[in-house]
N, C-alpha and C positions, 0 to 999 in steps of 0.2 A: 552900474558898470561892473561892479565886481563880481555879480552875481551873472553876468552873462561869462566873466573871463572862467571861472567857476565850473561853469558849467561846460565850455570850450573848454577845459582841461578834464573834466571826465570822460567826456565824449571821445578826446585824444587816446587816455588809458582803457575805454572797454574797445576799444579797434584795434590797442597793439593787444592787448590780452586775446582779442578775438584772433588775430592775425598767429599770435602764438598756439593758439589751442589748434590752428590747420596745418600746422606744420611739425614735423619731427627728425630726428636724428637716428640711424643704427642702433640698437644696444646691444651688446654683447652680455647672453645670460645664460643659466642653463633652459631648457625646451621639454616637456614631456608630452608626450604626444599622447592621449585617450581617447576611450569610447564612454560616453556619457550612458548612462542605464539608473533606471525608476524601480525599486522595489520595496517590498518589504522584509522583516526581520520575522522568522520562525521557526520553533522549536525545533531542532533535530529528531525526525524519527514520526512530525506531526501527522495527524492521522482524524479524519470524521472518523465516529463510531456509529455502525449501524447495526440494529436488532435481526435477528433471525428470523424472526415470527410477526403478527399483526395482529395487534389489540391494544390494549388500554392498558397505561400504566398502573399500574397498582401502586408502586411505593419505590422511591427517589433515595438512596442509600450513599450519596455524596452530594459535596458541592463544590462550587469551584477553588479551587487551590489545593484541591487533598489530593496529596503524593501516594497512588494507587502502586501493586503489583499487579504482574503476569497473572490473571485468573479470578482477581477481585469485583467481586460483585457490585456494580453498579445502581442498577436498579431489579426491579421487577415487574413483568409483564403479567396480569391477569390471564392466571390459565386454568381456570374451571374446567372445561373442555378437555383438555390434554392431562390433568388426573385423572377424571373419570377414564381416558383413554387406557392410561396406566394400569388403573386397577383392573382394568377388565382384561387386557394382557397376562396381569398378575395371577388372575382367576382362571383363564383359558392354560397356562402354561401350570397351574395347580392341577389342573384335570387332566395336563396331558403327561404327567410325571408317571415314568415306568411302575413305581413304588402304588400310583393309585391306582392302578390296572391289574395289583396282583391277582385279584379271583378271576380273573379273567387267563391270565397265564398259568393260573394253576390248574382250571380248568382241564386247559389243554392237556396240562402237563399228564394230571389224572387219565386221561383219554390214550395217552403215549404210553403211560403204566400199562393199562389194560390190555393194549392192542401188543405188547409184549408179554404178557402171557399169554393171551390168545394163541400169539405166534409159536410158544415156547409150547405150552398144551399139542398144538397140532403137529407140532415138528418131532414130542414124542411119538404122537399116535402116526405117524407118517412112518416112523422107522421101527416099531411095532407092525403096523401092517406091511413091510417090506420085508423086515424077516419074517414072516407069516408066508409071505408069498415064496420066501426063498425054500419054507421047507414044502410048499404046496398046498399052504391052507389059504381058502379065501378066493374071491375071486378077481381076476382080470378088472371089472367095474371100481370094487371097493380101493383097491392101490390106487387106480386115476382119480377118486371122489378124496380120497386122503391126501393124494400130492395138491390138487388143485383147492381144499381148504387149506390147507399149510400155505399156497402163492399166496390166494388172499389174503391168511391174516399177514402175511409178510409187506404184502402193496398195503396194507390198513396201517401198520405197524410206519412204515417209511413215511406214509401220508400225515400219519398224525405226526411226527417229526415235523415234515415239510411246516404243515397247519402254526405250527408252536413258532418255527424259527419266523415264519414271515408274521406273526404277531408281535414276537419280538421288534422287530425291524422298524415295523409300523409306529409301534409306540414310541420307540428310540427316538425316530424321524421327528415325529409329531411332538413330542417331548423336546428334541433341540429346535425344530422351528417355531413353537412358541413362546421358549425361552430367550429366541433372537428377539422375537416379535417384540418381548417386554424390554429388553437391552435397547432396540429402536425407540419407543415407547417411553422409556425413561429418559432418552436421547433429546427427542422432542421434545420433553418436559423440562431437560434442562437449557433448551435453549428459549424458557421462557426467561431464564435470569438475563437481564446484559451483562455480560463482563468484559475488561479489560483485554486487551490481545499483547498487549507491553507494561514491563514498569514506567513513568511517568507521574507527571501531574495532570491532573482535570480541569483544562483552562476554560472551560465553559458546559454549563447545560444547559442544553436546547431544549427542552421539553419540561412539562411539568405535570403532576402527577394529576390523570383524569384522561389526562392526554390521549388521543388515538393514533397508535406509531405503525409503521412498515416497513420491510426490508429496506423501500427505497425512500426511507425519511431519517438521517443523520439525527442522534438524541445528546452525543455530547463530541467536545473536541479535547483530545488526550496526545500531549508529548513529551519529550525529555525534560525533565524537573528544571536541569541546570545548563544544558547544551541546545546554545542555541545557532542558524545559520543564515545565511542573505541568500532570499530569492530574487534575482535580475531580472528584470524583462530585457533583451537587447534586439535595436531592429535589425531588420534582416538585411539590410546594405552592411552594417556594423559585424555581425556575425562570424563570418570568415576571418577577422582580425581575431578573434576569441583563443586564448590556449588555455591550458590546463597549467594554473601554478602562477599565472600571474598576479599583480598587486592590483587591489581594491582600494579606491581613498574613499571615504565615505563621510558624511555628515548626515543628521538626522535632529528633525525637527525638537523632539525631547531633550536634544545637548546640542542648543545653539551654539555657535561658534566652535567651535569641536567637530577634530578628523579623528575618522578612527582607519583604524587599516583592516585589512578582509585577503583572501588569495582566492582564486579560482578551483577549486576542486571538480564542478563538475559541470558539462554543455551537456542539454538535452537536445535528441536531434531534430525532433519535430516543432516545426513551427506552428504558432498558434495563427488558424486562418484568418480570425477574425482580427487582429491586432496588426498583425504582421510582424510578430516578433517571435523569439525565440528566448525560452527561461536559462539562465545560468544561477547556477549555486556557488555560493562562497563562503568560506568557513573566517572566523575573527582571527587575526592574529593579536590586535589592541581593542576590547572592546568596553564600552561604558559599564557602570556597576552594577547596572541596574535593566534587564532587558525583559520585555511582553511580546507576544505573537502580535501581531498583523501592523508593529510602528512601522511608518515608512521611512524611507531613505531615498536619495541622491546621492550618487556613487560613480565616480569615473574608473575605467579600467583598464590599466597603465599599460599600453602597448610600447613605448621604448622610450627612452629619456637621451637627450643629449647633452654635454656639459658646452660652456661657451660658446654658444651658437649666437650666430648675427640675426635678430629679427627685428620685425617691424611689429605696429600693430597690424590687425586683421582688416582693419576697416580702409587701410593706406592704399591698400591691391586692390590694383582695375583689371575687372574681368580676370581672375587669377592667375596672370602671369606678368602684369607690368604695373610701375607705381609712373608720379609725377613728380619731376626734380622741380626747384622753386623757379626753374629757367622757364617751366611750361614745357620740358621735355619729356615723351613720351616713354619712358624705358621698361627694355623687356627684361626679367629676372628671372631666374630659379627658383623655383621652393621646396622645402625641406619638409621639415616636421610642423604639424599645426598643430596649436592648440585653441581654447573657444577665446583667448585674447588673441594670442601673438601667431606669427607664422614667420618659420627660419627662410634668410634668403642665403643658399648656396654660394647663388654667383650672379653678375651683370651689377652691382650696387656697393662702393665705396662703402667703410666704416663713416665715412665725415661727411657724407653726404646729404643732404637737407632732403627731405620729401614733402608732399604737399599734400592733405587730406583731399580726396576727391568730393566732388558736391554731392551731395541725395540725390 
């Protein structure tokens, strides 16, 4: 007998407990209203690094955690091929230096001497046979046969000029265009090194030495030593709520129970097709002691907060704009600001008013 009354009294208490957990009251609280968003934590400034050139590592000159500068050598790419290219640049722009050409200009130059005397010889004997003529010695033939040696060496005289300067030229030309050739040459030689494009740390290498790389195969990932930021995914229903400067609350699975805070600094405008979302950045304003590239986070981002607002829970509203009073009446209400519990009622709904959780 007792064990039946026993049991008719727990029976009694899980029906008014049940009876309580479907019904509720107004509170008066504060309300913040967010957009929920999934990302991860990553260095400012983070960056693949990818090689200029394709071949085979030769030799790995860091590793992960070593705090690099602008221009530091990372690794190196096996480049047989592109010294030999060098040196034979080196060798062509050796042979084409003005300096190795001199017997060849001096040549000339020799040829310029001559053809000035020549010039100078005839130009006496031209003005010898003209005062010859002036006093009647000589004849008519001989003056035309002395002016027209004298033009000649004069056009020999001009020609070997010509002949010199455009040798000149020649070699100048060729002498700086294969000095460029070797400046190229050594160019491509030094993009056999990888190096660095920023100061940073080297949070990872991708590769290892034997390896076969190319332009489009990343070998390490390099960012900001100490500065780090939150990349957002937000969906694109959510987006258009997005500003510049607002508050981030964030939790992250490496600091259970722990909020940290973030601000919006920056919306990218394109959407990513495949997700349907759009990234936002956000910089720490509270952030743990301790941060690595790619931890994730859960993060809501605070579109507007209200103080003392009258809300319900979420699950109280039917079809979202009416609750059930305990009378079994249908009532229609206002809504305010929602969050993933609660949602603020404006208006239509008493502080003291009892509601009724609706069924599944």
């Amino acid at each position: 007998m007792k064990r039946h009354v026993a049991l008719a009294l727990l029976l009694l208490l899980l029906a008014s407990c049940s009876d309580k957990d479907k019904t509720t009251t107004p509170t008066v609280e504060n309300i913040t209203e967010s957009v929920y968003a999934s990302g991860v934590v990553k260095s400012k400034d983070q960056y693949q690094l990818f090689p200029m050139v394709s071949g085979v590592i030769q030799q790995i000159l860091v590793t992960e955690g070593d705090v690099v500068k602008k221009g530091d050598a990372l690794m190196k790419i096996d480049n047989e091929a592109a010294k030999l290219s060098t040196e034979n640049a080196r060798i062509a722009a050796e042979y084409a230096r003005v300096g190795a050409n001199s017997e060849k200009l001096r040549e000339l130059q020799e040829a310029i001497d001559l053809a000035r005397s020549k010039k100078h010889s005839d130009s006496l004997l031209l003005v010898r046979q003209r005062n010859l003529w002036a006093k009647e010695i000589g004849t008519q033939v001989e003056l035309e046969q002395r002016e027209l040696s004298y033009q000649n060496s004069l056009a020999s005289y001009r020609s070997a000029i010509l002949r010199f300067n455009d040798l000149k030229k020649q070699l100048n030309f060729a002498a700086a265009q294969s000095q460029k050739n070797l400046q190229i040459s050594q160019t491509l030689s030094n993009d056999y090194t990888v190096k660095s494009e920023t100061d940073g740390k080297v949070y990872s290498v991708l590769k290892e030495e034997g390896e076969m790389v190319s332009p489009q195969t990343p070998v390490a990932v390099i960012g900001a030593a100490n500065d780090f930021i939150l990349e957002l995914q937000v969906d694109e229903y959510d987006i258009a709520r997005i500003k510049l400067g607002q508050q981030v609350l964030l939790h992250m699975d490496s600091y259970k129970g722990q909020v940290f805070e973030a601000k919006v600094y920056k919306i990218n405008p394109a959407m990513n097709e495949r997700t349907r979302s759009f990234t936002v950045e956000a910089s720490f304003v509270t952030r743990p002691p301790a941060l690595y590239p790619n931890l994730t986070t859960e993060a809501n981002i605070v579109i507007q907060t209200k103080k003392n607002a009258l809300t319900i829970p979420r699950e109280y509203l039917i079809d979202g704009t009416y609750v059930m009073t305990e009378d079994e009446e249908k009532v229609k209400v206002k809504t305010g600001l929602k969050d993933y519990r609660k949602v603020e009622i404006v208006a239509g709904l008493p502080k003291d008013a009892v509601i009724v959780k609706p069924a599944p």
